[in-house]
C-alpha positions as a Markdown table, in Angstrom:
| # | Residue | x | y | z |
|---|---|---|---|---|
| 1 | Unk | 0.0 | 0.0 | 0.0 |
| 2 | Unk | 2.6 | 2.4 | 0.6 |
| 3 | Unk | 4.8 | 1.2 | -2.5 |
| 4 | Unk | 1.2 | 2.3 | -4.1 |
| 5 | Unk | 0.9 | 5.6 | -2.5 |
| 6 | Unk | 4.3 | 6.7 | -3.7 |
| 7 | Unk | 3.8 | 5.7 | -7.0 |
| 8 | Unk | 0.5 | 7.3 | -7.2 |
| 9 | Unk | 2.4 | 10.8 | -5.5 |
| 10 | Unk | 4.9 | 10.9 | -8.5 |
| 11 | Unk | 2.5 | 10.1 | -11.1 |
| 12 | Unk | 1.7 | 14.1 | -11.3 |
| 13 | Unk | 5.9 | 14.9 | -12.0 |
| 14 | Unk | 5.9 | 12.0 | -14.6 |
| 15 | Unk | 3.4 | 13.7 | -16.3 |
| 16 | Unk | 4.7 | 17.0 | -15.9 |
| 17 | Unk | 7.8 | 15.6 | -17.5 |
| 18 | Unk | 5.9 | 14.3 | -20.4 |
| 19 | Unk | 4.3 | 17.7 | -21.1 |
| 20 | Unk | 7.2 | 19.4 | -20.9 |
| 21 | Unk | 9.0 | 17.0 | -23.5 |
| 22 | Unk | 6.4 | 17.7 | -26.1 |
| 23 | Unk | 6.4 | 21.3 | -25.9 |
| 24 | Unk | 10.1 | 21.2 | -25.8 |
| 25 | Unk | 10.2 | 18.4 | -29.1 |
| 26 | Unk | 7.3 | 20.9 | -30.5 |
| 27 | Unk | 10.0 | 24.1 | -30.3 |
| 28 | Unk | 12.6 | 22.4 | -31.8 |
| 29 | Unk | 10.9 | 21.9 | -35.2 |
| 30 | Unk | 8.9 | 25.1 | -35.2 |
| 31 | Unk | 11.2 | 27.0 | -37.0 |
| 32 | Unk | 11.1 | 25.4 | -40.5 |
| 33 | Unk | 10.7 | 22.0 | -41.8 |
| 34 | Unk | 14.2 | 20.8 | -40.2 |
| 35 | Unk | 15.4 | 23.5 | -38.2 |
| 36 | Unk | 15.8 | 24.3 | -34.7 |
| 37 | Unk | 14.1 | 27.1 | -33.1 |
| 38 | Unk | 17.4 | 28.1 | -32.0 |
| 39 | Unk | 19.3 | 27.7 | -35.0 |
| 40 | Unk | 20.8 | 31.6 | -36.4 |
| 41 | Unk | 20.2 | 32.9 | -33.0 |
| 42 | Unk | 22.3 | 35.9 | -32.7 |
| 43 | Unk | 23.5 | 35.4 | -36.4 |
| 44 | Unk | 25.3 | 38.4 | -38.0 |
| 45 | Unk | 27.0 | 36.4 | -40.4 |
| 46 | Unk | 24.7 | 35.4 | -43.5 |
| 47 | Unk | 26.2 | 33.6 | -46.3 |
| 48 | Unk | 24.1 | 34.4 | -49.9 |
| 49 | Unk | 24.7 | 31.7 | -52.4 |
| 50 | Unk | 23.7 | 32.4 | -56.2 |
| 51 | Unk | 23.5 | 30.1 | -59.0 |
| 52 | Unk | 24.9 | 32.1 | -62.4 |
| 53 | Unk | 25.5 | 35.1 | -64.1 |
| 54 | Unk | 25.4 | 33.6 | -67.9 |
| 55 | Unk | 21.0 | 32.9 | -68.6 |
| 56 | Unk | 20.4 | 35.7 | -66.7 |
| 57 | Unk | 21.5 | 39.1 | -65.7 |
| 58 | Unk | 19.4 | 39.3 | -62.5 |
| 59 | Unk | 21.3 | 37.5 | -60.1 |
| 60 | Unk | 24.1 | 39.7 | -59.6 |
| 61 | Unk | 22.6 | 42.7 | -61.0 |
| 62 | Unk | 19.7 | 42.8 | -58.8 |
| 63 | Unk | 19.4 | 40.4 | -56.2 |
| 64 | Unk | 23.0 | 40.7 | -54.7 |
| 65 | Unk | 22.5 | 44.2 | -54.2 |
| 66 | Unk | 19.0 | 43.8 | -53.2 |
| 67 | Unk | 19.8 | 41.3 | -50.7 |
| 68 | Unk | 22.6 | 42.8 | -49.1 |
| 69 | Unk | 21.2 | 46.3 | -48.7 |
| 70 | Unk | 18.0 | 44.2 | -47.5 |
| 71 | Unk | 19.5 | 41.9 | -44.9 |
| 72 | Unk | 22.1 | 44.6 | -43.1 |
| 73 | Unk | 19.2 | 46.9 | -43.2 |
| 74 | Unk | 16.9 | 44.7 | -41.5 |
| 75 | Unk | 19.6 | 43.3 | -39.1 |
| 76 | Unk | 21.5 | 46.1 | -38.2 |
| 77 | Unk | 25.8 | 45.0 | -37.9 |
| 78 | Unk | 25.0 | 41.9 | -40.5 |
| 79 | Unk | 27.5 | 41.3 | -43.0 |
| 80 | Unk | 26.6 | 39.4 | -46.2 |
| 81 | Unk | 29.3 | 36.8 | -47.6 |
| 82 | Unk | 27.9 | 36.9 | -51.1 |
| 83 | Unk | 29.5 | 34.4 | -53.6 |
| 84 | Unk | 27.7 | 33.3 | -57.5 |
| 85 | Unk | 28.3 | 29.3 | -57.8 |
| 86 | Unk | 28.5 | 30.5 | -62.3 |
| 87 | Unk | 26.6 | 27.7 | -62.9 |
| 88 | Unk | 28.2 | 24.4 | -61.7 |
| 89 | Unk | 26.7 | 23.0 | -58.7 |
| 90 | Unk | 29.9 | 21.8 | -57.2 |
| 91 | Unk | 31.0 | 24.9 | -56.8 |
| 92 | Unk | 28.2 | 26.2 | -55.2 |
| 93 | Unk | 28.6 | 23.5 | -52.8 |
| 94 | Unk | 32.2 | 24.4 | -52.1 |
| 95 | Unk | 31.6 | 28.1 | -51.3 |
| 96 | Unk | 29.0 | 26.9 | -49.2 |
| 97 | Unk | 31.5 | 24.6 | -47.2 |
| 98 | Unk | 33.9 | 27.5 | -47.2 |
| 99 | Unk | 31.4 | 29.9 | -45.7 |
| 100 | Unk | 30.6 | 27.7 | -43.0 |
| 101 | Unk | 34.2 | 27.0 | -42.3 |
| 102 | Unk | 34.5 | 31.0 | -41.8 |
| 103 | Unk | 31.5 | 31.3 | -39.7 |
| 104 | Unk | 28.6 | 31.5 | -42.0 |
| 105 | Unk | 25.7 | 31.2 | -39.7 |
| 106 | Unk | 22.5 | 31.6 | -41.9 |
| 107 | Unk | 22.6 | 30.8 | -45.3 |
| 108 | Unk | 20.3 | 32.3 | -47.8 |
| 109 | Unk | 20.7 | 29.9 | -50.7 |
| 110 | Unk | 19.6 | 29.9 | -55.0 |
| 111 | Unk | 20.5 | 26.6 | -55.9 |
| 112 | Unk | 22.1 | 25.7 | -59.3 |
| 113 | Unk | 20.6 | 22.6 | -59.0 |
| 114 | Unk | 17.8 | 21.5 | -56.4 |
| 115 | Unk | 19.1 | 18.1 | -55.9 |
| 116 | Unk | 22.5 | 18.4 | -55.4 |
| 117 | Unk | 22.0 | 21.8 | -53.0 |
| 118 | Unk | 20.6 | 19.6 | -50.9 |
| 119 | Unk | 23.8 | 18.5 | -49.9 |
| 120 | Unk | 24.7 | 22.4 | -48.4 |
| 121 | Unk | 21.3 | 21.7 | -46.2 |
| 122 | Unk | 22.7 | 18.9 | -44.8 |
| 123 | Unk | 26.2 | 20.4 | -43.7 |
| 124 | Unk | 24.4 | 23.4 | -42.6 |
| 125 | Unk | 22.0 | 21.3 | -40.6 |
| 126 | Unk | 25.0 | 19.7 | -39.0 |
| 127 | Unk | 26.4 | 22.8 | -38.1 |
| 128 | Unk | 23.1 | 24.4 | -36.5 |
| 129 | Unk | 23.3 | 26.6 | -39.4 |
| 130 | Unk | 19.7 | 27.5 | -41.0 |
| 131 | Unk | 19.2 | 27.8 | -44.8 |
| 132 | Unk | 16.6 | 29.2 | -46.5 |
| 133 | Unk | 16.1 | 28.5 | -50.1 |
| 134 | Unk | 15.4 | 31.7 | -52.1 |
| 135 | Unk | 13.4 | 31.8 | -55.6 |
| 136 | Unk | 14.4 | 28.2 | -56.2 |
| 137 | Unk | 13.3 | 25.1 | -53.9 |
| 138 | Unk | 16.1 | 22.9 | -52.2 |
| 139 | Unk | 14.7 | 19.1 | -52.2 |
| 140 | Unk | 15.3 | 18.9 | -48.6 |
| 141 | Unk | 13.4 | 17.7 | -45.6 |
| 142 | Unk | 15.8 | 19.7 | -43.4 |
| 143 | Unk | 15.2 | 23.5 | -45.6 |
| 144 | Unk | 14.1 | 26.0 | -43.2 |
| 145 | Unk | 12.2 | 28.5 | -45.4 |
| 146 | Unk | 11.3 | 28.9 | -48.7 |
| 147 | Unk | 10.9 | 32.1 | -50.8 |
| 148 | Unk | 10.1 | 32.6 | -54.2 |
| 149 | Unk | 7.2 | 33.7 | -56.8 |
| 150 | Unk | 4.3 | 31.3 | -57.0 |
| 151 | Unk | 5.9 | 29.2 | -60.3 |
| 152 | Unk | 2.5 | 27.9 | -61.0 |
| 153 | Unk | 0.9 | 31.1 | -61.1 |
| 154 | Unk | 3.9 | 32.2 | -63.4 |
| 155 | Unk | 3.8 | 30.2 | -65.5 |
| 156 | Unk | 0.0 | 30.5 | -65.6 |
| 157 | Unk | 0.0 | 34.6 | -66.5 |
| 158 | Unk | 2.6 | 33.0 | -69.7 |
| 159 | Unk | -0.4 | 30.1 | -70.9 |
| 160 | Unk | -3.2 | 32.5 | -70.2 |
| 161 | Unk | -1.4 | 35.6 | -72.1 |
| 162 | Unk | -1.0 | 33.0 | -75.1 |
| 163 | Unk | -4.6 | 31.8 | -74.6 |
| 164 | Unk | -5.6 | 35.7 | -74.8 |
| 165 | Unk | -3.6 | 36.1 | -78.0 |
| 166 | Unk | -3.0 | 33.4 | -79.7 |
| 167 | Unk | -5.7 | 34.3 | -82.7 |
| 168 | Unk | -3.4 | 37.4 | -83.7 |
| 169 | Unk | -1.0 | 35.2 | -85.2 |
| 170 | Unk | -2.9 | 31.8 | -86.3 |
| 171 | Unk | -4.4 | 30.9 | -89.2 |
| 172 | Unk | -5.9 | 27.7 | -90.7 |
| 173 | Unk | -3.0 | 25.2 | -90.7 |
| 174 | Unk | -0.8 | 27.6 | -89.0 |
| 175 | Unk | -1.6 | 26.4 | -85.6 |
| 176 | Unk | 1.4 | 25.0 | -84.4 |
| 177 | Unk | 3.1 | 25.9 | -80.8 |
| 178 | Unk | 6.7 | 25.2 | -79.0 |
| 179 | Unk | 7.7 | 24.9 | -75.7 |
| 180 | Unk | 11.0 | 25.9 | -74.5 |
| 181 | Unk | 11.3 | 25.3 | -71.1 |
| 182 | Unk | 14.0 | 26.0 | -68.0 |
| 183 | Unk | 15.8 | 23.8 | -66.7 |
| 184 | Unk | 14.7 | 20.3 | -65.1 |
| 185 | Unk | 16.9 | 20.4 | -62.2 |
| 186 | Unk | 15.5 | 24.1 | -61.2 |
| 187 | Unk | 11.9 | 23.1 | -59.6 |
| 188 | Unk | 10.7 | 26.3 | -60.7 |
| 189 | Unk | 11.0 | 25.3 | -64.6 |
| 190 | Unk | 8.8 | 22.4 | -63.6 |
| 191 | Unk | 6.1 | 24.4 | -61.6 |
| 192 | Unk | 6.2 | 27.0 | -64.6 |
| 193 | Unk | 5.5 | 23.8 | -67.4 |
| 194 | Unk | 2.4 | 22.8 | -65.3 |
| 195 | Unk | 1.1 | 26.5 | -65.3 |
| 196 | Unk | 1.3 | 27.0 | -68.4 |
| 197 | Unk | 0.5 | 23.7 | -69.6 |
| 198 | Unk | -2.8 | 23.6 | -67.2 |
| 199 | Unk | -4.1 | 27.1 | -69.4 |
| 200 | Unk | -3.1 | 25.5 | -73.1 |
| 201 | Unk | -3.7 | 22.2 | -72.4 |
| 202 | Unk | -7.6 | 22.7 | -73.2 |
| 203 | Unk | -6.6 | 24.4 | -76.5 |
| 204 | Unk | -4.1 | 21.2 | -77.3 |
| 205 | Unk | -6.9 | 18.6 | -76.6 |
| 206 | Unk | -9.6 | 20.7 | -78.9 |
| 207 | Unk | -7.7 | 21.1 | -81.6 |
| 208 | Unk | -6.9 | 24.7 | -81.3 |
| 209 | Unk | -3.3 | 25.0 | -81.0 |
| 210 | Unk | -0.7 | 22.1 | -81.5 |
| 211 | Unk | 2.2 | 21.6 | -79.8 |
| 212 | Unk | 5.1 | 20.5 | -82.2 |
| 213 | Unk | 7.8 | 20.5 | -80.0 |
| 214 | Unk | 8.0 | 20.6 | -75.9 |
| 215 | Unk | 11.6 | 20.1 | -74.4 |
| 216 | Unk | 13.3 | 21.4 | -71.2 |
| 217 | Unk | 16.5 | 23.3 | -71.6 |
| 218 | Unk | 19.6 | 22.0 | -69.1 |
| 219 | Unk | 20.7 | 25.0 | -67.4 |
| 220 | Unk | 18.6 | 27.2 | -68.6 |
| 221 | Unk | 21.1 | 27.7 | -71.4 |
| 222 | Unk | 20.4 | 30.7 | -73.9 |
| 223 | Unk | 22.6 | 28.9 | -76.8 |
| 224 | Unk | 20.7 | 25.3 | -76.1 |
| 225 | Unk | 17.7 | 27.3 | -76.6 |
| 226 | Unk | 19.0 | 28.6 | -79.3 |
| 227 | Unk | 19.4 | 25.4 | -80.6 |
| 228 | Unk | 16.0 | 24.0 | -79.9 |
| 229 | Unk | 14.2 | 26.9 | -81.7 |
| 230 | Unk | 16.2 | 25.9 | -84.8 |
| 231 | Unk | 15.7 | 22.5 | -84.8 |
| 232 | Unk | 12.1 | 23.3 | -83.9 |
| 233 | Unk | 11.8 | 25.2 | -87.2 |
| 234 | Unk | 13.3 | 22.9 | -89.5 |
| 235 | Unk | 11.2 | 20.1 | -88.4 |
| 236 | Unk | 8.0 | 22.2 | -89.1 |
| 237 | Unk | 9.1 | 24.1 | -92.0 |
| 238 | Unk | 9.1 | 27.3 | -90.7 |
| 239 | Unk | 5.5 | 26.5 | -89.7 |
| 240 | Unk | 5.7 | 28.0 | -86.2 |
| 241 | Unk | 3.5 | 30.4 | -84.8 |
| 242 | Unk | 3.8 | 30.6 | -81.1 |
| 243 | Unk | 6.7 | 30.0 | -78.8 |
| 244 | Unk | 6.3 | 29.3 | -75.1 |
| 245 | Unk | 10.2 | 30.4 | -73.8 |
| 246 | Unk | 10.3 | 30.3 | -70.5 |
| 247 | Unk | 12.4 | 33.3 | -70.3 |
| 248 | Unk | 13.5 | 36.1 | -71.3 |
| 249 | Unk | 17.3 | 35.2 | -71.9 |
| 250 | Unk | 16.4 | 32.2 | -73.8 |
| 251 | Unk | 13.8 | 34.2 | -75.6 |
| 252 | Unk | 16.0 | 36.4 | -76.8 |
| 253 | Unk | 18.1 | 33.3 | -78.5 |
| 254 | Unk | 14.4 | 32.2 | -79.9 |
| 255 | Unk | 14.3 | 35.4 | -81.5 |
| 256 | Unk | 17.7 | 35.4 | -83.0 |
| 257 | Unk | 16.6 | 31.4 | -84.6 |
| 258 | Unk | 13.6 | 33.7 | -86.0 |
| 259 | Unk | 15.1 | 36.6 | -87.3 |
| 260 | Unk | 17.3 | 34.0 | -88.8 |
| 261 | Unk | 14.2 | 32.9 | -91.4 |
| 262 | Unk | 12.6 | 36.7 | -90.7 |
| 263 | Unk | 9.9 | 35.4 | -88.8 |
| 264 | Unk | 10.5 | 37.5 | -86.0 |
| 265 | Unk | 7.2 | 39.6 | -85.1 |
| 266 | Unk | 5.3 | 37.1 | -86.6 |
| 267 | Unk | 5.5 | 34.7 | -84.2 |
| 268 | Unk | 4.0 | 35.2 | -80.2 |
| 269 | Unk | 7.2 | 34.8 | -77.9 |
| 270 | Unk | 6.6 | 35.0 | -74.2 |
| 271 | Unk | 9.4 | 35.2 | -71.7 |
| 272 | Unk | 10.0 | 36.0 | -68.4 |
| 273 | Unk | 12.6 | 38.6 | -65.9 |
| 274 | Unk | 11.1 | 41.9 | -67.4 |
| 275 | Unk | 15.0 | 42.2 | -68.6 |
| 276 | Unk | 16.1 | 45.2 | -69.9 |
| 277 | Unk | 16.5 | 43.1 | -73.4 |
| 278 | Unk | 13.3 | 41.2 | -73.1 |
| 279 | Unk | 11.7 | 44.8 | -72.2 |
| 280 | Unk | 13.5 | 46.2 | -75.7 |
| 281 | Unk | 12.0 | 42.7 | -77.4 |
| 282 | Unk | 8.8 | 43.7 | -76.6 |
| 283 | Unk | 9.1 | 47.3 | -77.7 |
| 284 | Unk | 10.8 | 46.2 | -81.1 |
| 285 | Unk | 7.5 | 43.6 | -81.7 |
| 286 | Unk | 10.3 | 40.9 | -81.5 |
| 287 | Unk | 8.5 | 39.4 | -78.0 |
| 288 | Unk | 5.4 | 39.6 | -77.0 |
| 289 | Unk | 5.6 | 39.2 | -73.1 |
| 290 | Unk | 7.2 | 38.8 | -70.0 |
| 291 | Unk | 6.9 | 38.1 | -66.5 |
| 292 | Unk | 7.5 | 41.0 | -64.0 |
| 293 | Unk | 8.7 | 39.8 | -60.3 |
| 294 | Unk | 9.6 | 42.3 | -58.5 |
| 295 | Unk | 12.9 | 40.8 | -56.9 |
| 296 | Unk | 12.6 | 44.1 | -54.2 |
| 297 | Unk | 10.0 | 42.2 | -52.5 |
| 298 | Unk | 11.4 | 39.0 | -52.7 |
| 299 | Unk | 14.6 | 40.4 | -51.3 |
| 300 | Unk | 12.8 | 42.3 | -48.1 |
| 301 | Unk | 10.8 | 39.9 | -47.5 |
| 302 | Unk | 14.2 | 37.1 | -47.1 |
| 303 | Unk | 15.7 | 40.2 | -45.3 |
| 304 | Unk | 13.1 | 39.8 | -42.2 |
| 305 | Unk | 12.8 | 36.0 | -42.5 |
| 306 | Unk | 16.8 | 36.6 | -41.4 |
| 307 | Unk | 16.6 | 39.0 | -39.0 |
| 308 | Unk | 13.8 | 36.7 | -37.2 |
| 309 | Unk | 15.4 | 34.2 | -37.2 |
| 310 | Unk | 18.5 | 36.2 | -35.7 |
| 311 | Unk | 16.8 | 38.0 | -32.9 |
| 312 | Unk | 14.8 | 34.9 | -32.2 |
| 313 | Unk | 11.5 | 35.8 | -33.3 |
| 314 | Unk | 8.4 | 34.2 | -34.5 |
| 315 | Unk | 7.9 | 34.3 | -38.1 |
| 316 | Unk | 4.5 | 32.9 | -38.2 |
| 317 | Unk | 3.7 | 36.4 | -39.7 |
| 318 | Unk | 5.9 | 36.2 | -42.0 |
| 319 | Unk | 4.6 | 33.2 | -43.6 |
| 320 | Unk | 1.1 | 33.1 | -42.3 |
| 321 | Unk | 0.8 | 29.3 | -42.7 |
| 322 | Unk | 1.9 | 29.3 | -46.3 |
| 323 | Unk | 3.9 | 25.9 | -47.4 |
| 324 | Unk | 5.7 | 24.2 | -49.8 |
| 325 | Unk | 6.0 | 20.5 | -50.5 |
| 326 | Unk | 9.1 | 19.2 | -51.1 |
| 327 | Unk | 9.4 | 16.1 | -53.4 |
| 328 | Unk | 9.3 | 13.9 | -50.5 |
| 329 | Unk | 6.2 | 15.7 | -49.1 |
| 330 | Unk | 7.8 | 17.5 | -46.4 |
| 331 | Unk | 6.2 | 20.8 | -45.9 |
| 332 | Unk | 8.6 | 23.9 | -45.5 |
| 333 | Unk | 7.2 | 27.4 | -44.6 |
| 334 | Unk | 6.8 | 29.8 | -47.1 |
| 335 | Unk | 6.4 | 33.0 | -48.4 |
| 336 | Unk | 5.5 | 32.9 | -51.7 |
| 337 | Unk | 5.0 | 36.8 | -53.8 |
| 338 | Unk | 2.9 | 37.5 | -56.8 |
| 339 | Unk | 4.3 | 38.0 | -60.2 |
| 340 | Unk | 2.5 | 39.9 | -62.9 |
| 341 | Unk | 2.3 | 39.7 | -67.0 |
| 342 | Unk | 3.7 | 42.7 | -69.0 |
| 343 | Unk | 3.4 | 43.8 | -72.6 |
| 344 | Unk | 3.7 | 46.9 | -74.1 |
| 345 | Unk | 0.6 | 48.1 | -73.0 |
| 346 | Unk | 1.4 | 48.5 | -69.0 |
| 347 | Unk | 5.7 | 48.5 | -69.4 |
| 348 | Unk | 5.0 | 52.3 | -67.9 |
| 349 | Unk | 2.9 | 51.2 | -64.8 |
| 350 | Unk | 4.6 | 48.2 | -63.9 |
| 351 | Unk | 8.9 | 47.7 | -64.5 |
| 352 | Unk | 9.2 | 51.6 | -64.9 |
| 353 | Unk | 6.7 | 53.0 | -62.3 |
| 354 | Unk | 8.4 | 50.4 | -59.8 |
| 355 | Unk | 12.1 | 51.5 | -60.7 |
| 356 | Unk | 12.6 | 47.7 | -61.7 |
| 357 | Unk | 14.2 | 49.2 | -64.7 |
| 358 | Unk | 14.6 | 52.8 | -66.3 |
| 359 | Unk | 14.0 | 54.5 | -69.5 |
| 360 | Unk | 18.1 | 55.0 | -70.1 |
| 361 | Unk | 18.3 | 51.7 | -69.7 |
| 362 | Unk | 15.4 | 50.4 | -72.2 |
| 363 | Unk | 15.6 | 53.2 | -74.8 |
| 364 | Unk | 19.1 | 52.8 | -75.2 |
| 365 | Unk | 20.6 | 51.3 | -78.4 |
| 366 | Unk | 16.7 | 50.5 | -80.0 |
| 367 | Unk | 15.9 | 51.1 | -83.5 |
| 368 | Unk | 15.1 | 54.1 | -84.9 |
| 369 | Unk | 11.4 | 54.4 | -85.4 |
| 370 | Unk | 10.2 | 51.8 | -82.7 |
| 371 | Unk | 7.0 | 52.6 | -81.5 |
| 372 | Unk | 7.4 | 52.8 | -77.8 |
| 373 | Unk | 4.1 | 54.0 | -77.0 |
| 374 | Unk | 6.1 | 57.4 | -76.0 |
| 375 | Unk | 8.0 | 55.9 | -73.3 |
| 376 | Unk | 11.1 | 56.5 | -75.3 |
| 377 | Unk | 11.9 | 59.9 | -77.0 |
C-alpha cells in the first residue's frame, strides 16, 4: 500500500515531465521544416549563395544588391558573404563549405541545381546553421524556409497571355506551338510547365493550338535554346506560330533562330525577368511578353525571415501558414510573392513606375522608329 501511495504521489511529476518533453520536441521543429528554433540565434553572419550570371543578368545585377542592402538593413551590424556558384553546382557546394568553415551562420541559398544543393542543407544542418532556399526550392526535408514567386501562377500569366492572344498570329493550318522550357533540375522550370500547360492544355486537346515540340533546356542555357528553336523550325518548316520560352534570356536566343528565317514579329514569344533586353524585345515587336517579379519584394521579404530568425522571433507572420512541399512531401514554410504579365501596353505602370528598370536603360541602343508607345523619346 505504501509502494502504491508513492507511485501514485509521482505520477503528477511523470506527467509534468511528459508535457514538458512535447512542448520542448514541438519548439525544436517550429522553426522550419528541419530547423531548430534556435538555430541563427544571434546570427550576424549570413552567407548568400547564387546560382549564375550567364541565362540571366538578374542574379548579380539585382538580387546581390537587393539582398545585401535588405538583410544589413533589417539586421543592423549583418554582414553578407555573397558568392555566385556561375553555374556548376559543385562549386556552389564548395563556397558553401567555405562559408561555413568561416562562420557563416544563416545561409540564404539559389541553388544551381535543387538536388544536389541539398547536400549544403545537410552540412548546414550539422552545423546548426539554418538555410533558407530563395526563388528556387532545395529538395530537402531539413530547408528551413522557402521564398520565391508562386511558379505555378507564373507560369499560368505565360499560358493564359497565349490563350488571350494566340488568334493574332494563327491561321488555318498555322496552328502550331513550342515549348521551350528551363531547366529540369531548377523546380521552378517544372512548376512554370504545369502552369502553363494547365491554361493550353484545353486548346491542345480541342484542336486549337498544336504543340510540335516541348523540351526542357539543361541550365537554362540561352545557346541550347538557341538550338531548340532551330531544330524546332526545321522540323515544321518554318510553320511555327507561337513560342512558349520560358524566359527572357532564352527568348532572346528564340528570337535570334527567328530573325534568322525573318519570322521575328510574326511569331508570339513569351518570356519571363522583365530584362532590360526582353523589355527592348517587346518594344521592337520581337516578343510579346514577360513576367515581372519584382525581386525588391522577394529580397525584403528574405531580409526579415533573417533577422527573425536572428533576434529569435516568430515568423508565423511572415509566412502566415503558407507551405511548400518538397518532393518527398515535407512541408517547409513559405512565403511565396505575386508575379504579374507585362506587354507593351502597362511596361510604364509596372517595371518603370516600380524603378525595376529605367528609360536610359530600355531606350538605349533600339531602332530608330520603334514605337514605344512614348516611353522613349
Amino acid at each position: 500500500m505504501k509502494l502504491f501511495m508513492q507511485k501514485r504521489s509521482m505520477l503528477p511529476m511523470i506527467i509534468g515531465i511528459l508535457i514538458l518533453t512535447l512542448v520542448l520536441t514541438s519548439c525544436g521543429s517550429a522553426n522550419g521544416g528541419g530547423g531548430s528554433i534556435n538555430a541563427g540565434k544571434g546570427c550576424k553572419k549570413i552567407g548568400v549563395l547564387l546560382p549564375e550570371t550567364a541565362t540571366s543578368a538578374r542574379w548579380d545585377s539585382k538580387d546581390r544588391p537587393l539582398l545585401t542592402q535588405a538583410i544589413t538593413k533589417e539586421l543592423p551590424g549583418a554582414t553578407v558573404d555573397y558568392n555566385n556558384a556561375e553555374g556548376n553546382s559543385d562549386e556552389q557546394q564548395n563556397q558553401a563549405n567555405a562559408g561555413l568553415t568561416k562562420g557563416d551562420c544563416i545561409l540564404v541559398v539559389a541553388p544551381q541545381n535543387s538536388q544536389a544543393a541539398s547536400a549544403i542543407v545537410a552540412k548546414a544542418k550539422a552545423q546548426g546553421v539554418p538555410v533558407i532556399a530563395y526563388d528556387r526550392l532545395i529538395q530537402s526535408k531539413d530547408l528551413a524556409y522557402y521564398v520565391s514567386f508562386d511558379g505555378v501562377q507564373v507560369g499560368e500569366l505565360q499560358g493564359h497571355y497565349i490563350v488571350d492572344h494566340y488568334k493574332d498570329y494563327v491561321q488555318p493550318s498555322h496552328t502550331n506551338l513550342v515549348m521551350i522550357k528551363g531547366s529540369q533540375t531548377d523546380n521552378n522550370a517544372i512548376l512554370l510547365d504545369q502552369g502553363a500547360s494547365s491554361k493550353l492544355q484545353p486548346l491542345f486537346a480541342n484542336g486549337t493550338l498544336k504543340k510540335v515540340y516541348d523540351q526542357f533546356t539543361p541550365d537554362w542555357n540561352n545557346d541550347t535554346a538557341r538550338t531548340e528553336m532551330d531544330s524546332a523550325l526545321t522540323a515544321n518548316q518554318n510553320n511555327i506560330q507561337i513560342a512558349y520560352v520560358a524566359n527572357d534570356g532564352m527568348a532572346n536566343s528564340v528570337i535570334a533562330s527567328l530573325k534568322a528565317q525573318h519570322l521575328n514579329g510574326k511569331v508570339l514569344v513569351t518570356g519571363q525577368d522583365a530584362t532590360v533586353a526582353g523589355i527592348q524585345n517587346i518594344l521592337t515587336g520581337d516578343q510579346t511578353m514577360t513576367v515581372y517579379k519584382a525581386i525588391a519584394k522577394e529580397a525584403n521579404d528574405t531580409a526579415k525571415l533573417v533577422a527573425a530568425i536572428s533576434n529569435g522571433s516568430n515568423t508565423s507572420s511572415l509566412t502566415n501558414g503558407t507551405t511548400v512541399k518538397t518532393s518527398d512531401g515535407t512541408p517547409i514554410p513559405a512565403i511565396l510573392e505575386t508575379a504579374v504579365a507585362v506587354d507593351k501596353s502597362n511596361i510604364a505602370s509596372t517595371v518603370l513606375a516600380d524603378g525595376f528598370v529605367t528609360k536610359s536603360d530600355i531606350c538605349s541602343g533600339l531602332p530608330r522608329g520603334t514605337n514605344t508607345n512614348g516611353i522613349c523619346p
